[in-house]
DSSP file (Angstrom, degrees, kcal/mol; ACC not computed):
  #  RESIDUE AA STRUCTURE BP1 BP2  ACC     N-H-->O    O-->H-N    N-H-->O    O-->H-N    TCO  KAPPA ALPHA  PHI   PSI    X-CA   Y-CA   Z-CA
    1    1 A X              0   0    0      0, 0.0     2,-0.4     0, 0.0     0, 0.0   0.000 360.0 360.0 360.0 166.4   28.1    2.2    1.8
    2    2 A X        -     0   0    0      2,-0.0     2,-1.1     1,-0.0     0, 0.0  -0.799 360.0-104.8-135.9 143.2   26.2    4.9    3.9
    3    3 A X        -     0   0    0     -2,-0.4    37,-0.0     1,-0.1    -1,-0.0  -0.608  33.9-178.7 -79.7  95.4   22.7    4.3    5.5
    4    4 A X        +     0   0    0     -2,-1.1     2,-2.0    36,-0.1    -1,-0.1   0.099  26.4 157.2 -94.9  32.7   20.1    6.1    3.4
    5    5 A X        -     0   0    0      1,-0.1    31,-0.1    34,-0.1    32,-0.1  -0.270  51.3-124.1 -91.8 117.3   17.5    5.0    5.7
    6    6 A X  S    S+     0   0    0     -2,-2.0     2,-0.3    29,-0.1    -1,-0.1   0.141 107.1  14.1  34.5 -89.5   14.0    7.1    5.9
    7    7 A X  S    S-     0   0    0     25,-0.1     2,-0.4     3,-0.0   111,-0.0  -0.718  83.6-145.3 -99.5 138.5   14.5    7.3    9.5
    8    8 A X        -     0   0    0     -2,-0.3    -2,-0.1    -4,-0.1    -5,-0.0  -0.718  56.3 -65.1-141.9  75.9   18.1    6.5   11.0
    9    9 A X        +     0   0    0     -2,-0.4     3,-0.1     1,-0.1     6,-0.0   0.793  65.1 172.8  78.8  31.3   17.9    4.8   14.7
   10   10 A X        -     0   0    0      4,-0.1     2,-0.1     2,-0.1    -1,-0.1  -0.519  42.4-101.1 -79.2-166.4   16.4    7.5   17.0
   11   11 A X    >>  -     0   0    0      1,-0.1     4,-2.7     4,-0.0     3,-0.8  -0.338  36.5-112.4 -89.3 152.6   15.5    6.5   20.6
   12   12 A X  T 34 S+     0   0    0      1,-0.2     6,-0.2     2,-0.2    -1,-0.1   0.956 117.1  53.2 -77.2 -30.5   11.7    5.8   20.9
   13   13 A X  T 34 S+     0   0    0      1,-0.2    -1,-0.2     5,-0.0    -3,-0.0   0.825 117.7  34.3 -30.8 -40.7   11.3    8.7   23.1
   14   14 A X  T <4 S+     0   0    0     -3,-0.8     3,-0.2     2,-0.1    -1,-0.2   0.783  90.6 133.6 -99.2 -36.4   12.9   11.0   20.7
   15   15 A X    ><  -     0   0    0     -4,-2.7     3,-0.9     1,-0.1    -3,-0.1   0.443  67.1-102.7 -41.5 143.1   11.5    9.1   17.7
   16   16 A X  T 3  S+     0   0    0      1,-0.2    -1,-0.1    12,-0.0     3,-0.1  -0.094 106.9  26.5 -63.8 131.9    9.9   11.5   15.1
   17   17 A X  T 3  S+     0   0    0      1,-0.3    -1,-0.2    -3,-0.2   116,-0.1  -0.023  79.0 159.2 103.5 -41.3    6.3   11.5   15.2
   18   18 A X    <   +     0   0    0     -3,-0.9    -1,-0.3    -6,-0.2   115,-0.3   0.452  13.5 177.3   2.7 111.8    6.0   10.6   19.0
   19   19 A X        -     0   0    0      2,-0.2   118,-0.6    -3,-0.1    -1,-0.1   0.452  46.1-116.6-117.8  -1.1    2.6   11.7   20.2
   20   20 A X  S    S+     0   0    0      1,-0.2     2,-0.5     2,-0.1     3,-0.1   0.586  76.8 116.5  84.5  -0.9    3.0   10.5   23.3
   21   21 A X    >>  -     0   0    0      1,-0.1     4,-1.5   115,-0.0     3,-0.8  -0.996  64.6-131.6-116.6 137.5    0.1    7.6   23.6
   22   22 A X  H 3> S+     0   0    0     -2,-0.5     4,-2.0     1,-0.3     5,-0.3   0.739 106.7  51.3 -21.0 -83.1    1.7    4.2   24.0
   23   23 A X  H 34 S+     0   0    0      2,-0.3    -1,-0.3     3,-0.2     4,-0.1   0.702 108.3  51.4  35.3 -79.1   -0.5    2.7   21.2
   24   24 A X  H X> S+     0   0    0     -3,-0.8     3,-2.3     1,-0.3     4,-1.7   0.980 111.3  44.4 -60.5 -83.2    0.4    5.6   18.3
   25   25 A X  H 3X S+     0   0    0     -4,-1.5     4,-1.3     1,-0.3    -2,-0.3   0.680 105.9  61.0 -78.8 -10.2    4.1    5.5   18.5
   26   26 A X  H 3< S+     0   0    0     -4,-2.0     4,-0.5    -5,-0.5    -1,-0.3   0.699 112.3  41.2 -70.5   2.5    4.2    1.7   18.5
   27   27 A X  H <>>S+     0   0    0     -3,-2.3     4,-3.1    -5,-0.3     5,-0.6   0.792 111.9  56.2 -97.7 -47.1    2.7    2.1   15.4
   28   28 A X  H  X5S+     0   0    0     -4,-1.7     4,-2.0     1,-0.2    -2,-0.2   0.903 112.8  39.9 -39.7 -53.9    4.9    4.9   14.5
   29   29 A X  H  X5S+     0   0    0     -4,-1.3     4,-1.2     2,-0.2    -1,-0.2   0.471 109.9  60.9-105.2 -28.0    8.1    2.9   15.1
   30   30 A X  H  >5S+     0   0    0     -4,-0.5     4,-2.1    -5,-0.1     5,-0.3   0.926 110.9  37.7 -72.1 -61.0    6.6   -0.2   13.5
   31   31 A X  H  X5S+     0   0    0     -4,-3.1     4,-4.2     2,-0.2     5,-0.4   0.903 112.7  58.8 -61.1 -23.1    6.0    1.6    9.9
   32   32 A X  H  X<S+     0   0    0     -4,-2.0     4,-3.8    -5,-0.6     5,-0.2   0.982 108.7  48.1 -48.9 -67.9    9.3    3.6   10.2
   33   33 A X  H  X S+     0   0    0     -4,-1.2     4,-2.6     1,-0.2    -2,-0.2   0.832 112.8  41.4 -47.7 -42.4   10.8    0.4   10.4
   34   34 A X  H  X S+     0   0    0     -4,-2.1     4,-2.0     1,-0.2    -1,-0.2   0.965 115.5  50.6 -45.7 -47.7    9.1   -1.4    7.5
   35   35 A X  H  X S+     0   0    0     -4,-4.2     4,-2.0    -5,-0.3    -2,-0.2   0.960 110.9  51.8 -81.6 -26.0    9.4    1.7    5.3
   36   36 A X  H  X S+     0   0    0     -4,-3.8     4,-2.3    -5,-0.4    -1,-0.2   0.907 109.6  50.8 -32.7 -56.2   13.3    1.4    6.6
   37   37 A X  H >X S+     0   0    0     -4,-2.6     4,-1.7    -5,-0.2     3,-0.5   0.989 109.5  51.1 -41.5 -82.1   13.3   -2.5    5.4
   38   38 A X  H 3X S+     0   0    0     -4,-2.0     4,-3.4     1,-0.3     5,-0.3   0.809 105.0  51.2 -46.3 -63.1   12.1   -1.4    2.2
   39   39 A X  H 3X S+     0   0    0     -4,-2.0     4,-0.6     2,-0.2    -1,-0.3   0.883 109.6  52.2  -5.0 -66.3   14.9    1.3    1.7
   40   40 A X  H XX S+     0   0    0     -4,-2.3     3,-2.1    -3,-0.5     4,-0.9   0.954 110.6  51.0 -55.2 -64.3   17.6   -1.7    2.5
   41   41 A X  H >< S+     0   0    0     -4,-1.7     3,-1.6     1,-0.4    -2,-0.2   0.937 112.8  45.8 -65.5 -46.7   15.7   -4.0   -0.5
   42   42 A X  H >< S+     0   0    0     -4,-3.4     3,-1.4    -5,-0.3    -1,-0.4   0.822 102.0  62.0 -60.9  -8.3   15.9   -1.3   -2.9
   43   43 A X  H << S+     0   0    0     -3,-2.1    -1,-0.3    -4,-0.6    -2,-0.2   0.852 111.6  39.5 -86.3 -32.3   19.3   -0.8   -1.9
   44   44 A X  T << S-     0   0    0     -3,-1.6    -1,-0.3    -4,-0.9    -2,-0.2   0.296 128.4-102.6 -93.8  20.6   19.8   -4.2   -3.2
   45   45 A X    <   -     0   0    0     -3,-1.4     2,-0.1    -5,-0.2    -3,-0.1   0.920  43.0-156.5  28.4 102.4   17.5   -3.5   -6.1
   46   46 A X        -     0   0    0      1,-0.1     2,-0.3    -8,-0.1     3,-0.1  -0.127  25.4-105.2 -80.4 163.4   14.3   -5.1   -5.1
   47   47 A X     >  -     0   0    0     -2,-0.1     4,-2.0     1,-0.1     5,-0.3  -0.637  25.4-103.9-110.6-168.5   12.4   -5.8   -7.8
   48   48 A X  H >>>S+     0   0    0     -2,-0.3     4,-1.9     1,-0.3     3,-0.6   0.962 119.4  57.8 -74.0 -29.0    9.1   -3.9   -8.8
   49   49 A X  H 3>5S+     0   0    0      1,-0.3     4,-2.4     2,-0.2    -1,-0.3   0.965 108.1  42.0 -55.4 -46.2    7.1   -6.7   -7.5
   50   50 A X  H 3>5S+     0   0    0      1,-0.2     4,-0.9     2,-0.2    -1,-0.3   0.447 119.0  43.1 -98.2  10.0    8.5   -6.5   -4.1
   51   51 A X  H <X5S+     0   0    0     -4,-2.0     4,-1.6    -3,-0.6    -2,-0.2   0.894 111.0  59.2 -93.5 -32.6    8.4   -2.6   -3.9
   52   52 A X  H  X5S+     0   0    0     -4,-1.9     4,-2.9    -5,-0.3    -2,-0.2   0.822 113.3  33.6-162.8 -69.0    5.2   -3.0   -5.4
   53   53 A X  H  X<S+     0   0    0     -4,-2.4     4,-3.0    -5,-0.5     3,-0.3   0.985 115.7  57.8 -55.8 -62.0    3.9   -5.4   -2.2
   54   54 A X  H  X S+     0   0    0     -4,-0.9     4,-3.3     1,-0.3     5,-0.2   0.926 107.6  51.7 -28.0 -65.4    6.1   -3.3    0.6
   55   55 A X  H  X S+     0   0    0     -4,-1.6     4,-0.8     1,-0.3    -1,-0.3   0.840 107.8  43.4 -46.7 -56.8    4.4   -0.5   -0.5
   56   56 A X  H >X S+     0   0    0     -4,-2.9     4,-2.1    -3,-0.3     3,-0.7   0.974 110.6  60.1 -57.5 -50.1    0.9   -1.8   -0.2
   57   57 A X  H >X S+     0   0    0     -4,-3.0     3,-2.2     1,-0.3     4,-1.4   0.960 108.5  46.0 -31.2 -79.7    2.0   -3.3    3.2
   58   58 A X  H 3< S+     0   0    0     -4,-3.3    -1,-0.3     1,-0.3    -2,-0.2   0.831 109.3  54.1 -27.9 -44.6    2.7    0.2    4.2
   59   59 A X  H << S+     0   0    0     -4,-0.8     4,-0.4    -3,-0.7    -1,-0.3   0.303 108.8  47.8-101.8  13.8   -0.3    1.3    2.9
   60   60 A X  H <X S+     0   0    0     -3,-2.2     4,-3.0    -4,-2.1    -1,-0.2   0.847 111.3  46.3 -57.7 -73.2   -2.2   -1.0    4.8
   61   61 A X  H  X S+     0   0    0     -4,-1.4     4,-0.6    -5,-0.2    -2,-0.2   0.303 107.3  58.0 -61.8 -13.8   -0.7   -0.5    8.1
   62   62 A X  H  > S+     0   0    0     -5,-0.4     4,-1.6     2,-0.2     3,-0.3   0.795 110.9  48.9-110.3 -65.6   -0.9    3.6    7.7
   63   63 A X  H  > S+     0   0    0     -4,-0.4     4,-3.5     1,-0.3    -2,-0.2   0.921 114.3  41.5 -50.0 -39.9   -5.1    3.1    7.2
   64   64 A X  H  X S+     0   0    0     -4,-3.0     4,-1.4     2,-0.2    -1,-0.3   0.956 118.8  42.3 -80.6 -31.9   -5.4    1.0   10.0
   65   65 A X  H >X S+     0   0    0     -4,-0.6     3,-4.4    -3,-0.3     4,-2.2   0.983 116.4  59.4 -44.6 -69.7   -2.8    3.4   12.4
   66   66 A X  H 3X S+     0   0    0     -4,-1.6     4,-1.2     1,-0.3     5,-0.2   0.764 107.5  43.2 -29.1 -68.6   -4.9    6.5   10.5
   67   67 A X  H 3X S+     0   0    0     -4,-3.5     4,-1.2    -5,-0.2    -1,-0.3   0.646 110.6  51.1 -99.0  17.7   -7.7    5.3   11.9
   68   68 A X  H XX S+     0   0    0     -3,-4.4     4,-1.2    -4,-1.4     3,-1.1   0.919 112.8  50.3 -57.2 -64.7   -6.4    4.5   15.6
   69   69 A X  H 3X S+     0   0    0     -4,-2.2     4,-1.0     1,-0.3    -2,-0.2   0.681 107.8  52.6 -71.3  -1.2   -5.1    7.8   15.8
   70   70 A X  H 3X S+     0   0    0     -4,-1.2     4,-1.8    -5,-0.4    -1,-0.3   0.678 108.0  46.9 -87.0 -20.5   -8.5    9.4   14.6
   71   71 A X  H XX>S+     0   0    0     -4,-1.2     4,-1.1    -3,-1.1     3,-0.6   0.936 108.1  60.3 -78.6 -52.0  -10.8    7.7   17.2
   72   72 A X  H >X5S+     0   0    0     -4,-1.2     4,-1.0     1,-0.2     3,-0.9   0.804 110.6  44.3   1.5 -74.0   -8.1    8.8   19.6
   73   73 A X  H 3<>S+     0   0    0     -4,-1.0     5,-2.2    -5,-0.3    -1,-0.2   0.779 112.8  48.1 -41.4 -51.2   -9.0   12.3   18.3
   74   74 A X  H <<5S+     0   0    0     -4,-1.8    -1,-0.2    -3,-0.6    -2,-0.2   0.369 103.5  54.8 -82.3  12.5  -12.1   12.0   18.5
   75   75 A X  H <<5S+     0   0    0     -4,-1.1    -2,-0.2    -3,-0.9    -3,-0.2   0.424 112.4  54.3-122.0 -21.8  -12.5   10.6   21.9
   76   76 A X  T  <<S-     0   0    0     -4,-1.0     3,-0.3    -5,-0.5    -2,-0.1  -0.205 110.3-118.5-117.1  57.0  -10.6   13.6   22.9
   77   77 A X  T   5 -     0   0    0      1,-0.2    -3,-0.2    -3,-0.2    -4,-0.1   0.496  37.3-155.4  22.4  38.7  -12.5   15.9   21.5
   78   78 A X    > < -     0   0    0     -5,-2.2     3,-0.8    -6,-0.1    -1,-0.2   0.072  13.2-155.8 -23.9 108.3   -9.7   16.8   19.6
   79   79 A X  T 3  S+     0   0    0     -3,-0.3     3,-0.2     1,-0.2    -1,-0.1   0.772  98.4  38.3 -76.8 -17.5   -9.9   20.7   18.4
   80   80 A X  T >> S+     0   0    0      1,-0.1     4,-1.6     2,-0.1     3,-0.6   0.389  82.5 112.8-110.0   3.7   -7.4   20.1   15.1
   81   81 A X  H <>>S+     0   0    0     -3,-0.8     4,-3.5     1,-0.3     5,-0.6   0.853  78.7  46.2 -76.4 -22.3   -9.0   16.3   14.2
   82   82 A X  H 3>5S+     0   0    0      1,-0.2     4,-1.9     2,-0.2    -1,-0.3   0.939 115.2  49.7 -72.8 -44.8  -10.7   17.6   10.6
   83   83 A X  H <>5S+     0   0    0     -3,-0.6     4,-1.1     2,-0.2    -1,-0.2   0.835 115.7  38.3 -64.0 -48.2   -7.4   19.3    9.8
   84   84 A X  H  X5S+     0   0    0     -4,-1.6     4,-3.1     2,-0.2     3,-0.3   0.872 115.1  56.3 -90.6 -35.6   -5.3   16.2   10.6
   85   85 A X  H  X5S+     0   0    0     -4,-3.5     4,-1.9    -5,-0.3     5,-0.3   0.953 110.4  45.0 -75.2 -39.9   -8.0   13.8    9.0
   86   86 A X  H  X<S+     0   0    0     -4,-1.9     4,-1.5    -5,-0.6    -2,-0.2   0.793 110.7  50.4 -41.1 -29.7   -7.8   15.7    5.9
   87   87 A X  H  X S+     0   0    0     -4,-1.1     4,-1.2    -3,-0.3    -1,-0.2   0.896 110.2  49.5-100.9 -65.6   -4.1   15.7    6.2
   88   88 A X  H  X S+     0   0    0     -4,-3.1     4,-1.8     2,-0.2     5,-0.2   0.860 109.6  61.9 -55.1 -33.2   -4.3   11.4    6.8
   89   89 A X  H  X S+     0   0    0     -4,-1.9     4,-0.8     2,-0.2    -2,-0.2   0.955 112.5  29.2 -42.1 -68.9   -6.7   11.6    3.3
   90   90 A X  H  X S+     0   0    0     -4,-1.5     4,-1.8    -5,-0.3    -1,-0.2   0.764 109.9  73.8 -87.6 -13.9   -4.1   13.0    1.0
   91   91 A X  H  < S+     0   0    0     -4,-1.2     4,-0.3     1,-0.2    -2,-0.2   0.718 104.6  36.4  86.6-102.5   -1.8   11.2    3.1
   92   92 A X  H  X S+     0   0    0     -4,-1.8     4,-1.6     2,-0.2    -2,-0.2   0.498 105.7  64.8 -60.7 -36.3   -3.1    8.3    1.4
   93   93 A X  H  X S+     0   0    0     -4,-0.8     4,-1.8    -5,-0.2     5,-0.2   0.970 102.3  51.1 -33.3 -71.1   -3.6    9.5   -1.9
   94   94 A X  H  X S+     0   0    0     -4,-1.8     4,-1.0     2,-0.3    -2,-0.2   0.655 100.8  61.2 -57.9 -20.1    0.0   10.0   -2.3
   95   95 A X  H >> S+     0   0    0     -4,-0.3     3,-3.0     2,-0.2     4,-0.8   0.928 109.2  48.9 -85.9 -70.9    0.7    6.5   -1.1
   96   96 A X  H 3X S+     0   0    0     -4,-1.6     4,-1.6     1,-0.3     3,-0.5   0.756 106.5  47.2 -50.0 -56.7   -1.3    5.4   -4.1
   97   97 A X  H 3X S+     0   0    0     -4,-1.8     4,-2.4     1,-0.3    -1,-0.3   0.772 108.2  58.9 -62.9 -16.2   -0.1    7.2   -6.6
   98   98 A X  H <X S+     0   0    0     -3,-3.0     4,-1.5    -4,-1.0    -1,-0.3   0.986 115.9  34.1 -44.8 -62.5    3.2    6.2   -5.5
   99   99 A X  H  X S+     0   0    0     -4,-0.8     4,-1.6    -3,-0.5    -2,-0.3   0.694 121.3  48.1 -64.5 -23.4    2.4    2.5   -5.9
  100  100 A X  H  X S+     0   0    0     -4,-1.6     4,-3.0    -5,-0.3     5,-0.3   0.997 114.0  50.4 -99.8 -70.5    0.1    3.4   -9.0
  101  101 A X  H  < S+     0   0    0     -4,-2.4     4,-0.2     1,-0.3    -2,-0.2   0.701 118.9  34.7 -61.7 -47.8    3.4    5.5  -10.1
  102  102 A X  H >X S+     0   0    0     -4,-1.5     4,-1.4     2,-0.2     3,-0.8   0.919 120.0  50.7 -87.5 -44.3    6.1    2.2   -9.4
  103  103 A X  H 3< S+     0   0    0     -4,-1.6    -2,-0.2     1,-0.2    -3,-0.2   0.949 115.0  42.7 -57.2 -56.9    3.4   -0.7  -10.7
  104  104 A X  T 3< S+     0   0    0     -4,-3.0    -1,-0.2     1,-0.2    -2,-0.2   0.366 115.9  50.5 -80.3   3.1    2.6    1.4  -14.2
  105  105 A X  T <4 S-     0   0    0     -3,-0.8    -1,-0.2    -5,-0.3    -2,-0.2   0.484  93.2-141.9-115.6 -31.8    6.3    2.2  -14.8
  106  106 A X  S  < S+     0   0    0     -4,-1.4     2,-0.2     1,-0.2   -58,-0.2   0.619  80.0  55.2  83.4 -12.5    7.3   -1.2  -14.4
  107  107 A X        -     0   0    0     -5,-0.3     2,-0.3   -59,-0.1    -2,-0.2  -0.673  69.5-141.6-147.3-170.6   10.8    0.4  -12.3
  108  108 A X        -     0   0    0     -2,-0.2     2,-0.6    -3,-0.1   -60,-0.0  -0.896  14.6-130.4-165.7 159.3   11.2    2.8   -9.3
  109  109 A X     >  -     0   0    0     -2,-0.3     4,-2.3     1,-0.0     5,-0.2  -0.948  24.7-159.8-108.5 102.0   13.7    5.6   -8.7
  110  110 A X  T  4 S+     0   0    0     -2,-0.6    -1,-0.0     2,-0.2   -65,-0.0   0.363  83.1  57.2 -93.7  22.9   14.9    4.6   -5.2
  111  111 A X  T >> S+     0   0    0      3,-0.1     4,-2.8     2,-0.1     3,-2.0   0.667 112.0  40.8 -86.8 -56.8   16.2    7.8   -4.3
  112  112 A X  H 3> S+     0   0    0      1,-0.3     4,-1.0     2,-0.2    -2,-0.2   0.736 111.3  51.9 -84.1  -4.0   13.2    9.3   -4.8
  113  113 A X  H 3X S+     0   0    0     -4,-2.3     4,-1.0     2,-0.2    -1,-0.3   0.589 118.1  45.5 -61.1 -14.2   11.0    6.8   -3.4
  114  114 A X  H <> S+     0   0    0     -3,-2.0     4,-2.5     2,-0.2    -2,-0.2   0.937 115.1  40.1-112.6 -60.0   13.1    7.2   -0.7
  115  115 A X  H  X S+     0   0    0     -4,-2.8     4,-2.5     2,-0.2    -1,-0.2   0.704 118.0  50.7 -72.2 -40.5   13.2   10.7   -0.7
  116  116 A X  H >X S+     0   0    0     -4,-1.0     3,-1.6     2,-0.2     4,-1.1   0.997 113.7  51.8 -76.4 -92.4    8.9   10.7   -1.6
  117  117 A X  H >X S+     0   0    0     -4,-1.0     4,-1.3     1,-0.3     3,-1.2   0.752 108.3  50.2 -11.3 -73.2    8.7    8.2    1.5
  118  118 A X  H 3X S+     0   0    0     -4,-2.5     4,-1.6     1,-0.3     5,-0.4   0.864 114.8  39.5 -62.3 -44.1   10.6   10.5    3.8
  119  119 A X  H << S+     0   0    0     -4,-2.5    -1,-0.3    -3,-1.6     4,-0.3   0.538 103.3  65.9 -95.1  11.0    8.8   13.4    3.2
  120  120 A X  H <X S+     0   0    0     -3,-1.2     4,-0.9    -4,-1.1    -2,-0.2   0.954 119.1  23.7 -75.2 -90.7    5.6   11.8    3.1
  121  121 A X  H  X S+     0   0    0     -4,-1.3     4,-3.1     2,-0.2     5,-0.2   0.885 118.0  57.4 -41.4 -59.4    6.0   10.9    7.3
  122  122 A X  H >X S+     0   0    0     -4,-1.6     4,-2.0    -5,-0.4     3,-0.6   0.951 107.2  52.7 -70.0 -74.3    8.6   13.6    8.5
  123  123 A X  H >> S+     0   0    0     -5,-0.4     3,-2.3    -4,-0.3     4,-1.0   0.562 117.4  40.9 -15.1 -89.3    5.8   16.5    7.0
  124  124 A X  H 3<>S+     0   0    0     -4,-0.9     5,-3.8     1,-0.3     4,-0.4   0.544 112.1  49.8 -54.8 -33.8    3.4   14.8    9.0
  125  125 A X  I <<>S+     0   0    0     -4,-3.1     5,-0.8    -3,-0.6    -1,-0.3   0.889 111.8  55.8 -49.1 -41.2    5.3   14.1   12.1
  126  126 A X  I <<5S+     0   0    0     -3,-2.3    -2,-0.2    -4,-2.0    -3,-0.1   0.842 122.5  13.5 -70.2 -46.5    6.3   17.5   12.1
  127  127 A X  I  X5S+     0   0    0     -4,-1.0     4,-0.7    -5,-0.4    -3,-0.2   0.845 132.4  21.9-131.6 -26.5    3.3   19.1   12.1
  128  128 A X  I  >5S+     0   0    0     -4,-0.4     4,-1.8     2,-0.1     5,-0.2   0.831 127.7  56.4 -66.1 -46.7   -0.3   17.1   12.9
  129  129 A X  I  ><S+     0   0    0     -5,-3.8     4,-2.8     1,-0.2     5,-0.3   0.951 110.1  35.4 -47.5 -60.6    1.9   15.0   14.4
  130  130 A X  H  ><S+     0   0    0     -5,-0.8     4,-1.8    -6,-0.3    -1,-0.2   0.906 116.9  53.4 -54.1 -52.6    3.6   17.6   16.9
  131  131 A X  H  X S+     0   0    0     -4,-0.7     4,-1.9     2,-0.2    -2,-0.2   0.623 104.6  53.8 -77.7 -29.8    0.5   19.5   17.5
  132  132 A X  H  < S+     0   0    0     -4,-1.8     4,-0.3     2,-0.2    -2,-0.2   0.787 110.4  43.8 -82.8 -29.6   -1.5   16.5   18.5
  133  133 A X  H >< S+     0   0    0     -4,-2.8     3,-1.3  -115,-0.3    -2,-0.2   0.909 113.5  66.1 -75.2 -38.7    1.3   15.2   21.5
  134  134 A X  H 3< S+     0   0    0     -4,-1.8    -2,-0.2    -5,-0.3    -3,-0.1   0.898 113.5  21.5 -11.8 -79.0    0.9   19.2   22.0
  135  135 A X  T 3< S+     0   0    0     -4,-1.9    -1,-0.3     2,-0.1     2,-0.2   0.468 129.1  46.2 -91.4   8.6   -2.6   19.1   23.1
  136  136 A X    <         0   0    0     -3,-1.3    -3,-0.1    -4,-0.3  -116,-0.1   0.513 360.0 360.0-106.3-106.1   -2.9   14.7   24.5
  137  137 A X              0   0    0   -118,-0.6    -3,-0.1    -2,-0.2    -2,-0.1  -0.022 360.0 360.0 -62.2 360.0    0.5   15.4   26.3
């Protein structure tokens, strides 16, 4: 069977999102892994209850990162931090209606949670993410 997880094994150096404070990318590299974990249950068709929980877990663990990496920002007078909180805002939206989306449905699509999931983090690594080790690095 072929590994369709979120993220697949970089090095923590390399790891996507990697902003370059200690702190941030342990955080990074912890929810990759969870939302990895989650991938694997569904791959053994989890049930909605426990995508249901994962999820909140996730979305637990992404407010309290959000708001590490925003005193961060703000403690270095961070020229992009309104742009990038805005960006952690919806961000957070989307994780609810995800869970809203798998809880009122009763089922989940795990490709496209998967798929939802993945481009939910990668966007934002790519680009708040990237532009903030830009200017701390």
């Amino acid at each position: 069977m072929r590994d369709r997880s979120v993220f697949r094994g970089p090095t923590p150096s390399r790891l996507p999102g990697s902003v370059g404070v200690a702190a941030v990318d342990f955080e990074h590299r912890e929810l990759i892994e969870l939302i990895n974990g989650l991938d694997v249950d569904m791959q053994g068709y989890a049930t909605k209850t426990r995508v249901v929980e994962t999820l909140g877990e996730i979305y637990a663990r992404i407010s309290a990162h959000f708001a590490l990496e925003e005193k961060i920002m703000r403690d270095a007078n961070y020229d992009g931090y309104a742009t990038h909180k805005q960006d952690h805002e919806l961000l957070l939206d989307e994780m609810l209606n995800i869970i809203d989306s798998v809880d009122d449905a009763g089922r989940y699509d795990r490709t496209a949670l998967s798929r939802s999931l993945d481009s939910w983090f990668s966007g934002h690594f790519r680009t708040h993410d990237a532009r903030l080790h830009q200017r701390l690095g």
